[in-house]
C-alpha positions in Angstrom: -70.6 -216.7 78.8 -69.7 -213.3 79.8 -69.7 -210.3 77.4 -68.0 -207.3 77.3 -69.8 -203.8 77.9 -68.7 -200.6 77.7 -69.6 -198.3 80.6 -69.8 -195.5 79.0 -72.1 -195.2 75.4 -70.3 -195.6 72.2 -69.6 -192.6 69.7 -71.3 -193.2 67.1 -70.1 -191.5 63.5 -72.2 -188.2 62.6 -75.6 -188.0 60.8 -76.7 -191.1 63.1 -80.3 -192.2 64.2 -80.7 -191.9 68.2 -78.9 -195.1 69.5 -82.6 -196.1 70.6 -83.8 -195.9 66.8 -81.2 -198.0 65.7 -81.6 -200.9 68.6 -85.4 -200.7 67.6 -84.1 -201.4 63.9 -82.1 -204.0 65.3 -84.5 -205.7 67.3 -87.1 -205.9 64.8 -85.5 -208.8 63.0 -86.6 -210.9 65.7 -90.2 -212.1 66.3 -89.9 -210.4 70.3 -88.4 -207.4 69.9 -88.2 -206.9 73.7 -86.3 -210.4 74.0 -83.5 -208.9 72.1 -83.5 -205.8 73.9 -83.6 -207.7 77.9 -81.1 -209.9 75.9 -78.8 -207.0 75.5 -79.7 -205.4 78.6 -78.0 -208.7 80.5 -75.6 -209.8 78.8 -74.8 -207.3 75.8 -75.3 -209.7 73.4 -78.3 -210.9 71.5 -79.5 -213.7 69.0 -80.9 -212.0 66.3 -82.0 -214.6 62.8 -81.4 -213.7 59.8 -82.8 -213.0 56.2 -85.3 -210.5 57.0 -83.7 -207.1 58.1 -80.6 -208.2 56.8 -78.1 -211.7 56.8 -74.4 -211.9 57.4 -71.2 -212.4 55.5 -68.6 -214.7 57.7 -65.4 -213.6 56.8 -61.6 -215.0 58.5 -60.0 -212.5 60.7 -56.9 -213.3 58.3 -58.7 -212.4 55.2 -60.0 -208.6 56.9 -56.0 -207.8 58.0 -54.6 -208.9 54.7 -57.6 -206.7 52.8 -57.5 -203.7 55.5 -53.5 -203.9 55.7 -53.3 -202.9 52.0 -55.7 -200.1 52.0 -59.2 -201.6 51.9 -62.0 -201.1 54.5 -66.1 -201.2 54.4 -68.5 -198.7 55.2 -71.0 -200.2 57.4 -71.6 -202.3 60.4 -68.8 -205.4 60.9 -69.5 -207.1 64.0 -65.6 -209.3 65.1 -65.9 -212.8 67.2 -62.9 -214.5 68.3 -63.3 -218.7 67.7 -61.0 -221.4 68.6 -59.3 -220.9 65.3 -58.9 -217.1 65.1 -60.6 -214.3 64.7 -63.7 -213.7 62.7 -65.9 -210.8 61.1 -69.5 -211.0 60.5 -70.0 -207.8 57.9 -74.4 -207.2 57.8 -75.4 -206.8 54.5 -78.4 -206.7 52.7 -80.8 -210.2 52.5 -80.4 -211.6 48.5 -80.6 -214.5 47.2 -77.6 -215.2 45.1 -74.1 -215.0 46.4 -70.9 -215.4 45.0 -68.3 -215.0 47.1 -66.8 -218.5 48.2 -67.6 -221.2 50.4 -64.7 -219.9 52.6 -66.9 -216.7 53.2 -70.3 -217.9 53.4 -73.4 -215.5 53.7 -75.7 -216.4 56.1 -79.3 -216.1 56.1 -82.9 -217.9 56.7 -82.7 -220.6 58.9 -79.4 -219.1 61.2 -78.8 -216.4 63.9 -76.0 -214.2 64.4 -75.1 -213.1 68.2 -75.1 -209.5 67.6 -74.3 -207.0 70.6 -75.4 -204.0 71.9 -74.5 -200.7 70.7 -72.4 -199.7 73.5 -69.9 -203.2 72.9 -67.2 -201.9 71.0 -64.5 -204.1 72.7 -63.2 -207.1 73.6 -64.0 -209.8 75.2 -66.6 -211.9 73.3 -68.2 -210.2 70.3 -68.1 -206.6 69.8 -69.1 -203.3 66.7 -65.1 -203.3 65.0 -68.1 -200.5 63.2 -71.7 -200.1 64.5 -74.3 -199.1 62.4 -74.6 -195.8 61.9 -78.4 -195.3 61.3 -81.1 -197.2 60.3 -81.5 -199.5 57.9 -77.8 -199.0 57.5 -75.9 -201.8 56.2 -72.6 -202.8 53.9 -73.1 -203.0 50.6 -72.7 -206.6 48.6 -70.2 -205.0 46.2 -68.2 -203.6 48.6 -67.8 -206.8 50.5 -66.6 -208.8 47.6 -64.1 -206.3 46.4 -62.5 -206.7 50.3 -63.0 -210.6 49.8 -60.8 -210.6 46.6 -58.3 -207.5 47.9 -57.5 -210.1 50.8 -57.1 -212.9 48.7 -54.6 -211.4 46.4 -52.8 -210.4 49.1 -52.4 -214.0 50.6 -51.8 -215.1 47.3 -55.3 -217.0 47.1 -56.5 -218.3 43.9 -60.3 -216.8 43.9 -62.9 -219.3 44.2 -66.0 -219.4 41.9 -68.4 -220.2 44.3 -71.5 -220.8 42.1 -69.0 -223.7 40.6 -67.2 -224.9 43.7 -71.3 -225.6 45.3 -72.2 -226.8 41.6 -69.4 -229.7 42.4 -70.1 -230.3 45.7 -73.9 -230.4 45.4 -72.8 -233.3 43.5 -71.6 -235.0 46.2 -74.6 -234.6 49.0 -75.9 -237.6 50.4 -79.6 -238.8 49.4 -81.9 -237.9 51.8 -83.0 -241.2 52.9 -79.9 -241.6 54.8 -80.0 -238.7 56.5 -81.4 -237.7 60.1 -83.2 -234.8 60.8 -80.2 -232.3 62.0 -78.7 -233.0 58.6 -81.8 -232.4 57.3 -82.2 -228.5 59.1 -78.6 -227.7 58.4 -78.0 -228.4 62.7 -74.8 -231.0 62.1 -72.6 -231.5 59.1 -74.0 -233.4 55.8 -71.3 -235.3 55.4 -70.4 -235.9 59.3 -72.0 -235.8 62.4 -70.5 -232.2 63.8 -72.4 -230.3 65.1 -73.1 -226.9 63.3 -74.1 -223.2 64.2 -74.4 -220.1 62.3 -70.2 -219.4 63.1 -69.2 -222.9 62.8 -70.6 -223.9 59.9 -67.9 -223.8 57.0 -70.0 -223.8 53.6 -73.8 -223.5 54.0 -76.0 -224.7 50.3 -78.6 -222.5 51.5 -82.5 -223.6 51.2 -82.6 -226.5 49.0 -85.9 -227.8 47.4 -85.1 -231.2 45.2 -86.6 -233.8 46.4 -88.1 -231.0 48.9 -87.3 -228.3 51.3 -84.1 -229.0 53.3 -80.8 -226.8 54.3 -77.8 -228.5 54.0 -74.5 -227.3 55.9 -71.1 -228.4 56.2 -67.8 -228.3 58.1 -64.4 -226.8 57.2 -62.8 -230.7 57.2 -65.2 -232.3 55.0 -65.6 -229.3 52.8 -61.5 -229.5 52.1 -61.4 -233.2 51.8 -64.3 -233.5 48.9 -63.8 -229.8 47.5 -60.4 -230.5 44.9 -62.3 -234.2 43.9 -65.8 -232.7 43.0 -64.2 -229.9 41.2 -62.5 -232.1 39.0 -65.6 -234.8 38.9 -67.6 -231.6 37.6 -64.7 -230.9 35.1 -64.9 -234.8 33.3 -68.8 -234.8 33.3 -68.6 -231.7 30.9 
């Protein structure tokens, strides 16, 4: 797949690092720095993992317009994808451990990689900066992020979603392990199904689970709908 480059470099906002600094920052989440950097060199784009410099909040393209269309915005870097169903934003924020803001917004982290493009990409096609960091070690903070997750939801009339109790419910509802094949098992296709997963298709991600030991276990958008409502209300009765 071809990505799209900017011939000329991007302005970036004042009281940046040197656009060099900040690739270097960039590049040192991954175990060969100078892969990421040939990466972007051909192709503008390159796969970076997360959960060390920072991981990623996946956010609908519907959610960001209904938020930014009634005011809000986010300081810091928000990387924009276009997927078969719309657009989407990947806002970098720092790595934690606990997150609460939905399984329609899940925050990516160990285990996943995020296509992240060079500097100069600030436009379509493929992904591209909507906001490219401005220095190092610069990156949106959590808060910040939320309060645009529930700004956009009250704008589309969204009831919010307590995530710690909506994956409560549907932890409920994972599969023993015993019947499951080694790509359930490292979060590569859906626990429920057989889809395949990546880091932008995968609907609601459990994170690292470590009961009856260490697995990941990931899920798509289908499946996620179909049990969500049933576990919620099979949580509810076992109180």
């Amino acid at each position: 797949m071809q990505y799209g480059r900017v011939t000329q470099p991007a302005t970036l906002p004042s009281r940046s690092d040197p656009p060099d600094a900040i690739r270097d920052w960039l590049a040192g989440a991954h175990e060969s720095p100078g892969q990421a950097r040939r990466e972007w060199a051909r192709c503008g784009l390159a796969l970076l993992p997360l959960g060390s410099r920072f991981d990623a909040v996946r956010i609908p393209g519907d959610l960001v317009h209904a938020a930014v269309g009634s005011g809000a915005a986010l300081e810091g870097p928000v990387i924009h994808d276009v997927r078969t169903l719309g657009a989407t934003y990947w806002a970098l924020v720092p790595h934690q451990d606990d997150w609460t803001g939905g399984p329609d917004t899940p925050l990516l982290s160990h285990g996943t990689y995020l296509g992240v493009p060079d500097l100069t990409v600030v436009g379509p096609p493929g992904s591209f900066w909507v906001t490219p960091p401005r220095h190092r070690h610069h990156l949106c903070r959590t808060e910040d992020v939320l309060a645009l997750l529930a700004c956009g939801r009250r704008e589309l009339g969204q009831e919010h979603v307590n995530n710690a109790e909506t994956l409560r419910a549907l932890a409920q509802e994972l599969p023993p392990l015993d019947t499951l094949s080694d790509d359930h098992l490292r979060g590569r296709t859906c626990v429920w199904c057989d889809t395949r997963l990546t880091a932008e298709t995968a609907y609601l991600d459990f994170g690292q689970l470590t009961e009856p030991r260490r697995w990941f276990a990931r899920a798509c958008r289908p499946c996620t709908d179909v049990r969500t409502d049933p576990a919620r209300t099979a949580l509810e009765a076992r109180k």
